[in-house]
N, C-alpha and C positions, 0 to 999 in steps of 0.2 A: 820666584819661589818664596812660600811663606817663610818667615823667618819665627821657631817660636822662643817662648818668651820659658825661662824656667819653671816660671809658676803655673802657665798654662799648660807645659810640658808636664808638670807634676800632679795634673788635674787627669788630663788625658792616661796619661802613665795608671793611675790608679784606675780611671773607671774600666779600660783594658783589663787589668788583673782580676777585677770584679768579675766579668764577662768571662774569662779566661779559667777563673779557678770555678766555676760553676760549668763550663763548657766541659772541662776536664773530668770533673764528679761525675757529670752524665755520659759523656762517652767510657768512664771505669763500670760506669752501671749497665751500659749495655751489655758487656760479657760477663759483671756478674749477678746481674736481678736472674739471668736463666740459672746458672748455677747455685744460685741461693735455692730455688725453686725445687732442682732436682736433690738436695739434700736435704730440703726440708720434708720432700716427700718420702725421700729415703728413709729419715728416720720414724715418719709420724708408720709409714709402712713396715719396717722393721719393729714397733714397737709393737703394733696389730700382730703382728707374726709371734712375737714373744707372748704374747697375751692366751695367744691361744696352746701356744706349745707350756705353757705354765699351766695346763687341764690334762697335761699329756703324763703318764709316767716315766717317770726314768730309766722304769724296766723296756721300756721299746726300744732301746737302745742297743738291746741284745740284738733284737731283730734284723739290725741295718749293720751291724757291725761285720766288717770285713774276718776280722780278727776274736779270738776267746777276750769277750772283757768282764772281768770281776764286778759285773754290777752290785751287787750286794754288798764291797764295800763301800762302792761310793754312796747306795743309800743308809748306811750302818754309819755314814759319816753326816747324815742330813740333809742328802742333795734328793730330794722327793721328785723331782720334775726336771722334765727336758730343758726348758728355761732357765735350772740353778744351773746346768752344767753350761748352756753356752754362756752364761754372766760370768761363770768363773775365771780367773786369769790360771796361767799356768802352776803359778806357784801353791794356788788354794788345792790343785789337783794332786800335784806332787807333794803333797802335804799328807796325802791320806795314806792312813798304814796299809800296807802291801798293795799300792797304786806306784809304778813308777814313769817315767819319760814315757814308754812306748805303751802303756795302757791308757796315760794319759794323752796321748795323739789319737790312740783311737777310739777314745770317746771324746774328744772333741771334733772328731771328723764326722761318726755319727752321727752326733749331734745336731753339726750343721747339714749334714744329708738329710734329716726329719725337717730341718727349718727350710731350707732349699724346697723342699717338697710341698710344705706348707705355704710357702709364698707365692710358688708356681701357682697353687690351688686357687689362692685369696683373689675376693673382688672386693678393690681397695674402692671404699667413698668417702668423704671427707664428711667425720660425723661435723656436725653444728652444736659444738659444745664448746662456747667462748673460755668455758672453764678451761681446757686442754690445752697446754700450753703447746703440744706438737702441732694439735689443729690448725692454733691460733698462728703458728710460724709459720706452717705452710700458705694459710689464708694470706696473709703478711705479704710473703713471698708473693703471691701469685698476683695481687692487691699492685706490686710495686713494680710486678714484671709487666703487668698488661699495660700500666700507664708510661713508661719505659719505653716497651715496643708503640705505643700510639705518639709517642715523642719525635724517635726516629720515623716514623714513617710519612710526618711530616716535615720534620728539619733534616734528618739524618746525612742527605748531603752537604747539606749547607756549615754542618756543623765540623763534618769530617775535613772541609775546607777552612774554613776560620777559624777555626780553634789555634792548628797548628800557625795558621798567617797572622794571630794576634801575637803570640810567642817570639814571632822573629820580626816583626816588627817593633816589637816592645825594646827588643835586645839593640835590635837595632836605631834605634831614639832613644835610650835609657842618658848617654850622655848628657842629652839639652835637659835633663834635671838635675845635675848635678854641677855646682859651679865650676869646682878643681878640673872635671874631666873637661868639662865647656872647653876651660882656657888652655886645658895643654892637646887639646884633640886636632886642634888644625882646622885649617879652615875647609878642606874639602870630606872631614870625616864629620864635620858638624852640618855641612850642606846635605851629607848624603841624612843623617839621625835627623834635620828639615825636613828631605823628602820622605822617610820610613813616617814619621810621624804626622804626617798629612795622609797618606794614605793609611795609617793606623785610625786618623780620626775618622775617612771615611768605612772605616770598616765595622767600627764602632756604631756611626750612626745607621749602618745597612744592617747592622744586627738588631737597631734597637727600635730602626722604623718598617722593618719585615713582619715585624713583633716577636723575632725568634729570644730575644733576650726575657721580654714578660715570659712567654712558652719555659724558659730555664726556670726563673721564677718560681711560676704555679709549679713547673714539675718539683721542685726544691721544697717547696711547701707541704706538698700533698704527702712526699717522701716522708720529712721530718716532722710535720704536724697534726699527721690522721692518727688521729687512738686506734688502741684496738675493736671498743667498741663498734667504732665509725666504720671498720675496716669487714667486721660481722655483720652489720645493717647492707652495706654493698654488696658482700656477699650474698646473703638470703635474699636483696634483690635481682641478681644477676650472676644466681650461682652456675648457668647455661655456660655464658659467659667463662667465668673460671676455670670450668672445665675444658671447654674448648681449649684453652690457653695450657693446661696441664697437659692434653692429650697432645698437644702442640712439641711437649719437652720432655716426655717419659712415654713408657709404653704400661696403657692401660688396662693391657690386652683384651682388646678388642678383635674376634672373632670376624678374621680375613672375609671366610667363606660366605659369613653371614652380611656382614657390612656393605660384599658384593651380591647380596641378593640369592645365593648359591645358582651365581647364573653358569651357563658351559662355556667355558675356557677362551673359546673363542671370539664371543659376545665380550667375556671380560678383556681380552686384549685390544679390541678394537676399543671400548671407552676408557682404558687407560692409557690409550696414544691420544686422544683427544684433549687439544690444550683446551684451558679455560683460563679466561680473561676475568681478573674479580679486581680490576683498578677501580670502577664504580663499586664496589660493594666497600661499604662502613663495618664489615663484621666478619670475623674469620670465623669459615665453613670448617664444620666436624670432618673427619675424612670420607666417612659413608656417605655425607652432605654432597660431597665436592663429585663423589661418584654419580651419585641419583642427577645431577646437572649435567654432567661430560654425560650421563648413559641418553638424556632427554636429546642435549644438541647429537648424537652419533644417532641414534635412531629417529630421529622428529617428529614422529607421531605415536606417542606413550602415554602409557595411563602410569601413572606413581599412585602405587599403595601401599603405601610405607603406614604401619601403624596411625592411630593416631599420637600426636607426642613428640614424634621423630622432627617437626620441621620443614614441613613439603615446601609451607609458604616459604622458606627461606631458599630453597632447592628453587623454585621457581623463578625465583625473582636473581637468582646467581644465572639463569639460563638467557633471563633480558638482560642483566647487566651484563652479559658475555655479549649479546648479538651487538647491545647498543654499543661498547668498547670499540666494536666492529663496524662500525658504521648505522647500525638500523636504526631504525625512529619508534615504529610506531607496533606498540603490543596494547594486546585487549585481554582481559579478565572478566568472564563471565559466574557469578557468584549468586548465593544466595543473597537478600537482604539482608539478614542476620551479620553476616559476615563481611560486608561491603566497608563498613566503615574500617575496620578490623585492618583489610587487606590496604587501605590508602595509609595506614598508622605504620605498617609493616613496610613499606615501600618506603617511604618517607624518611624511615628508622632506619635502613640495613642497606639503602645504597643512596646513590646520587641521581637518581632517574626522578624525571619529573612526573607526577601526581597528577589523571585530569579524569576527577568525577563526574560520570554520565548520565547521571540519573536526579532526581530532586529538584529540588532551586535552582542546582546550577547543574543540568543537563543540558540546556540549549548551550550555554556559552561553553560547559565542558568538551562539547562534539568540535565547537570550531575550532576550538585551542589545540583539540586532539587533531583533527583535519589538518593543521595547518603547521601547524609546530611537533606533530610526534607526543612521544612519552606512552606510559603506563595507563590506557583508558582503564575504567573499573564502572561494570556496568550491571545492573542484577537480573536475574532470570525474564522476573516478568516487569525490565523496561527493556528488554532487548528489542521489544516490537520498533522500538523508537529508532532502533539502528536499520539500515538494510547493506545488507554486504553488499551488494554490488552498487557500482561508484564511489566505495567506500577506500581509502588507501588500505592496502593489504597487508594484516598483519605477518610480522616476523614472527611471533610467537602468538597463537592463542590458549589460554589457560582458562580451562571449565574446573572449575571448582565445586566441592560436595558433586563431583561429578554422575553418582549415582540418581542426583534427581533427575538425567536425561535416558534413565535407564527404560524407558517405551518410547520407544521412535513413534509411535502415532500422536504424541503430545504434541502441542502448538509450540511448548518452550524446544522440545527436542530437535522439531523441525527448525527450527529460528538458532539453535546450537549448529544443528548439521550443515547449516548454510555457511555458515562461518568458519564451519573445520574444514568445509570443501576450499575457501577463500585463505586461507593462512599459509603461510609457509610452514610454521613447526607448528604441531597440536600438543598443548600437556592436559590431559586430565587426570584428576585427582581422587583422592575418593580411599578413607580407611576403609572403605568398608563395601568394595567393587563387586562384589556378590553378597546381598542379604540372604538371598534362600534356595536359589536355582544357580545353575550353569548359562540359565537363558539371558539373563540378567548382563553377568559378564559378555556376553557374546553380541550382546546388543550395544555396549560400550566401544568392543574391539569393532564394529563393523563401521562403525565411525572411520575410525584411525586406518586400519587394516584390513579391507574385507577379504583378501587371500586368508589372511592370518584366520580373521572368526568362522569362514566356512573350513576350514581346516582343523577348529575347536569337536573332536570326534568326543562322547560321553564317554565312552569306553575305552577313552587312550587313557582311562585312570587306571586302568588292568594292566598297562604296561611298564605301571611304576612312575614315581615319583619325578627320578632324573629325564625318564624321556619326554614325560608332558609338560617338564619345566624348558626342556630344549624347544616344545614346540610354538611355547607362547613368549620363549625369551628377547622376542625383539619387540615383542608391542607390552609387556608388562612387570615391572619392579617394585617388590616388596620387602622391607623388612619389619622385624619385631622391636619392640623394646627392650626386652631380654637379652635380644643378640649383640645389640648396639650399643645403650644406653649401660655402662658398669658400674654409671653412678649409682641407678634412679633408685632410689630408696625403697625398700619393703611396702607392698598393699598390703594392709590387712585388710579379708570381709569378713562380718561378723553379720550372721544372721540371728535378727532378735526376734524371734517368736512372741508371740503373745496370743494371749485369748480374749475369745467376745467378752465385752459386758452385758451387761442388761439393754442397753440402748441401741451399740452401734452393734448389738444380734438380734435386737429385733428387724432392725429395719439392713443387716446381711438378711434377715429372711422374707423381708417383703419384698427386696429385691430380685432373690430368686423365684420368688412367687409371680412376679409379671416381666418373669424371663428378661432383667435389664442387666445384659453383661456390663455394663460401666457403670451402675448403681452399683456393682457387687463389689467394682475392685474401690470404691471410694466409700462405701458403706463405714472402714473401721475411721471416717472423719467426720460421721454425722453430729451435726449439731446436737447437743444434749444437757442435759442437766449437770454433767459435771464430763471432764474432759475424760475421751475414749481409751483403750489400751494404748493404741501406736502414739495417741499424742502424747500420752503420759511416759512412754518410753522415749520418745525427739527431745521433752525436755530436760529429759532423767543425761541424755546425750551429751547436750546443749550445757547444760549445767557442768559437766565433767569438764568440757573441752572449755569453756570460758573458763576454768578452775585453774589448766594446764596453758594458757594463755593459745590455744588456736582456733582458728576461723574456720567457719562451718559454712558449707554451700548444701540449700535442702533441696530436692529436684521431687518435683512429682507430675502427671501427665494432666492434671483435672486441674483449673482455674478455680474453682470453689473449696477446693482440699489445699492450696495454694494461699488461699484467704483467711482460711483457719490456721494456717501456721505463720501466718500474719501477725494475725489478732494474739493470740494466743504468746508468740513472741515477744509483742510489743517493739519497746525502742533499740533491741539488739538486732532486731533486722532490718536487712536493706531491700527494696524491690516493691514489687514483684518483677519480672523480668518476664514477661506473658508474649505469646505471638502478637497481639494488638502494640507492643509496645516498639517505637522506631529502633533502627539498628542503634543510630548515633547515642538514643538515651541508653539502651541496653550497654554500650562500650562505657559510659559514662557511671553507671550502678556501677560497672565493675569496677572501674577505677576509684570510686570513692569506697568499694568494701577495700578495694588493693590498699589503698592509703592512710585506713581506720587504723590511727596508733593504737585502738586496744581490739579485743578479738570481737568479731560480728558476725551474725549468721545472714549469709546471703540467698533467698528465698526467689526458685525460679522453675516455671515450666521445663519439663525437662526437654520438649523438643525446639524449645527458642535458644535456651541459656547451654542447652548440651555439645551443640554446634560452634563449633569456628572461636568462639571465646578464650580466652588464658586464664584460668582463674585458680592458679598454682599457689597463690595467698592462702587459699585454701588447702587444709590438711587434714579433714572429716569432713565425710558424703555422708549425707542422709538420704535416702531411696525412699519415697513413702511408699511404693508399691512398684509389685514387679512390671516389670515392661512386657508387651505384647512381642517385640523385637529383643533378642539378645543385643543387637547390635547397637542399637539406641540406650539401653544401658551402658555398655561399652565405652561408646564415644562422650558421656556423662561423666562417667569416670575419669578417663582420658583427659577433661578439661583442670584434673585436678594434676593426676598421676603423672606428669609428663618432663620433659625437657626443663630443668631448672627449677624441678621442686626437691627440697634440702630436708625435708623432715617424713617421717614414715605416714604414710596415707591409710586413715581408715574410712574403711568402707563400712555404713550400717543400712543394712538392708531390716524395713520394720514390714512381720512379715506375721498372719493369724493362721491358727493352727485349722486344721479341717472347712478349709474356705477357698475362694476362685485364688486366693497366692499360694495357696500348696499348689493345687491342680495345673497352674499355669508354671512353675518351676518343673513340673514333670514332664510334662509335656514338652515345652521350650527347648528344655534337657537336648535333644537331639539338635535342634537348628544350632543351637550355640557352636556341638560337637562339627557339626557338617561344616560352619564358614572356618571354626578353627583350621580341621586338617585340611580345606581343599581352597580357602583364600591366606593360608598361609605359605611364606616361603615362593613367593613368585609361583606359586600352584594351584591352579584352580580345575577343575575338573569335577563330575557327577558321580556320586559315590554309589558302586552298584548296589542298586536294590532301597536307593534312598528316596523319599518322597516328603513332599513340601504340604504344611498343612495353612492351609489360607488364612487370613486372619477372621475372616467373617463366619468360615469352619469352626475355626478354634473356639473361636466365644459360644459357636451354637453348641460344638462339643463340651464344651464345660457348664452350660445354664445346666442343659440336661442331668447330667452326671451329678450335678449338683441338689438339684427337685428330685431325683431317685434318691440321693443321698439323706437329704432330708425328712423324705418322705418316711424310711423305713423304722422309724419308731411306730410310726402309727399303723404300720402293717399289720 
């Protein structure tokens, strides 16, 4: 047995207490970074509460009171607002002439019955005002709890065991440091403080060559050495994140019904008895997340139409890293190009499953690595050709993404989708936006997945009401809103900016109309001219504001030449252009360099390249050059701004000329927007009696028209 020496004894002894008083710090942190967490929310939310009951009078107090209370002295005394009376203490109430004990109980009970009511009401989100010192605690808080819980959840056993086994090992060797105790301890209580301290040493070095002791370290550091600056930059990168971590420790009331889809009772209990394995995922699911995953694996052949915003990709890829947990290997993702690279970053990020891209340079070697080893293939519409499902290993999961592009089954890609949903074990499709204009649309999605299910799609089960047609498509279809789920997500504002012709871009809106070009009309207010047109001169009247207010701007318009003028005309505060001819990889790569710009940039893009599949929540002002032919395609434009983990109010400006094809086309539209709201809303789809779809190729013919009468009648 080793014999040691004092000095080495006192070397050991110390580095132990080092390890030990650090181990200890973080295991007091585990029970209390959550508790810091719920009182900092407490109060930044009680402060909100007061905020607004100081708008309220004092005289509502009548209202709520059990009992006769002498309002009028307590305002005769200075208390103007609901807010002075809950701040008061007892004594400031009992102070007031002809207030005593019991009128002083019942307006403090009042009181708190209006605030009670007022909190129930609130939808708490965490403003991004570094100024606010509640914000900033709670931010704080949340900042110290998430990297806390990422500590434990890598060492947390290891810790709950060593910690306490350095302590009585210590106690246990403490003697061989000390001379006195040395010589009068004996020789078998000094043999035994040999062996404690031999195993002390080894335990030491398993902490320090695990690397669980650096792990104490950096957590030590980050605790005691992140500003609050540093702690707000985190934040506004990764405010999804915080929340998550929030809804994890308080109740943010989140809207049960909604979160489950308002699906029937019995659908919801079969996917909340369904475990779900998230040991492979890197990221904790919202709770509606966790359900949209558990509803995919109980039913296996589903369309999720969850907003855009909500997260599907996340919901996705929790449904692979459940099968994989489980033993499976091999899932396939079929996608746009736009989105392909997107979906390997997203995978990559938020679990442990491995990445094998199908498609490009490394398609051929992707397919054998996929063949052979499993993992997450990620392939796009049009290289599926390159696949053929049969002889192919059988996926566990297939996921169609932007799944409405398979919405006509007599397409080459749809057929070449349909092969693969017959081949799969579970099908996910995805798709905000599962019905653009018809019920047919939908039905052609479910005949995929469920053809019981889509010939069972009756148009006139929308007569039977809302709950029955949501009973009848509840095993093949899951939706929800933003509104319902998300309590953070900050306010949109739209602003419609009107403007009128100039001289330039009205002559040529009317040459346009003259040789009947519906897309010369809606690009007409970008004609090149002698000096810049109404809508440019309002983008950079925009631009100007927002670069003032330090936020980033994403400008979306449908025409590549109107795309080039806000280019030019921008100069070096834009980034892009972001156009259909431009690869996914550089398109992910724009965004990440507008994401990264330490000062405000306007990122300038196609709205049906850059609208799609993207994250571009850096941004905090939409510009529209014109309105969309599709409600929906604005929608999901928006969405790339509006969504999961954007912290600051969203505005929307729509640049819009008065008496021209963008009035006429907001009117018109007017109804399609109405129709996907109420019947692709709420897991609800269904044909709304007496509704009818107007073509796109209708539309523009009905608008030149209307337009050339229009114009015409001066000359009448």
């Amino acid at each position: 047995m080793e014999t040691w020496s004092r000095a080495d004894s006192r070397e050991l002894l110390e580095e132990a207490r080092t390890r030990h008083a650090l181990g200890t710090d973080t295991l007091t942190e585990r029970g209390a970074a959550p508790e810091r967490v719920r009182d900092a929310y407490r109060a930044a939310r009680d402060a909100r509460v007061l905020a607004e009951l100081a708008e309220v009078p004092v005289d509502r107090i009548r209202e709520v009171s059990t009992g006769r209370v002498r309002v009028g002295l307590v305002e005769a005394a200075g208390f103007r607002t609901v807010a002075q009376v809950l701040r008061a203490d007892d004594e400031e109430l009992d102070a007031i002439a002809g207030v005593g004990p019991k009128t002083a109980r019942l307006l403090r009970e009042a009181a708190q019955q209006i605030f009670d009511a007022v909190d129930d009401a609130l939808t708490f989100r965490i403003e991004a005002d570094p100024a606010d010192p509640l914000a900033t605690d709670l931010v704080r808080a949340l900042h110290t709890h998430e990297h806390v819980a990422r500590f434990f959840d890598a060492w947390g056993e290891r810790l709950d065991v060593d910690v306490p086994r350095l302590a009585r090992l210590a106690e246990a060797g403490v003697l061989r440091g000390t001379l006195v105790k040395r010589f009068f301890a004996g020789r078998e209580r000094n043999a035994a403080a040999d062996s404690a301290l031999t195993t002390l040493r080894e335990t030491v070095d398993g902490l320090d060559d695990s690397g669980v002791t650096d792990a104490l370290r950096r957590l030590d550091r980050t605790l005691t050495g992140t500003s609050d600056a540093e702690v707000w930059r985190d934040y506004e990168a990764r405010a999804a994140a915080y929340y998550t971590a929030l809804g994890e420790l308080v109740d943010l009331g989140v809207d049960v019904e909604a979160a489950e889809g308002y699906l029937p009772e019995d659908v919801v209990d079969q996917v909340s008895a369904q475990d779900l394995d998230t040991s492979l995922l890197t990221v904790s699911l919202r709770g509606y997340q966790a359900f949209g995953a558990r509803y995919a694996l109980v039913q296996r052949r589903t369309i999720l139409g969850d907003e855009m915003g909500l997260g599907k990709t996340v919901q996705a890829i929790a449904v692979m890293a459940h099968l994989a947990a489980r033993g499976r290997r091999h899932f396939l993702v079929i996608c746009p190009a736009s989105v392909a690279a997107n979906w390997a970053r997203e995978v990559a990020a938020h679990s442990r499953l491995t990445v094998r891209v199908l498609q490009g340079d490394e398609r051929d070697a992707g397919i054998r690595s996929w063949i052979a080893d499993g993992g997450v293939g990620i392939v796009t519409f049009p290289q599926l050709g390159h696949l053929r499902a049969a002889g192919l290993p059988r996926p566990a999961l297939l996921v169609v993404d932007e799944a409405h592009y398979v919405k006509n089954p007599a397409a080459q890609r749809s057929e070449r989708t349909a092969a693969w949903a017959d081949a799969a074990e579970r099908v996910l499709f995805m798709s905000g936006t599962p019905m653009e204009n018809t019920v047919d649309e939908f039905r052609s999605l479910v005949r995929y997945l469920k053809p019981d299910v889509a010939d069972s799609i009756d148009a006139a089960a929308g007569l039977a009401g809302a709950a029955a047609f949501r009973r009848s498509v509840s095993t093949v279809y899951l939706r929800r809103n933003q509104e319902d789920v998300l309590t953070e997500l900050p306010e949109l504002v739209q602003v419609d900016e009107w403007e009128r012709f100039g001289k330039h871009d009205g002559a040529a809106y009317r040459r346009a109309v003259l040789k009947r070009s519906f897309a010369d009309m809606r690009r007409a207010a970008f004609v090149q001219a002698p000096e810049p047109t109404a809508k440019l001169v309002r983008l950079r009247e925009i631009v100007a504001e927002a670069m003032d207010n330090n936020r980033k701007v994403v400008v979306f318009s449908f025409f590549r030449d109107v795309i080039e003028t806000v280019l030019t005309e921008l100069g070096p505060l834009a980034i892009g252009p972001i156009t259909g001819s431009v690869p996914a990889r550089r398109r992910q790569e724009l965004v990440d360099e507008f994401t990264q710009a330490p000062e405000p940039k306007v990122l300038v893009s196609q709205i049906e390249a850059g609208g799609v599949g993207l994250n571009i929540q850096a941004a905090s002002v939409v510009i529209l050059c014109e309105p969309q032919v599709k409600p929906t395609v604005e929608a999901q434009a928006i969405a790339r701004a509006h969504r999961m983990g954007q912290v600051r109010t969203v505005q929307v400006h729509r640049l819009l000329i008065e008496n021209s094809v963008d009035e006429r086309l907001l009117e018109i539209l007017g109804t399609k927007a109405e129709l996907f709201a109420e019947y692709a809303g709420r897991s609800t789809v269904a044909v709304a009696p007496g509704a009818t779809d107007v073509a796109d190729a209708e539309l523009a013919r009905r608008i030149v028209e209307e337009e050339r009468a229009r114009l015409a009648e001066p000359a009448a």
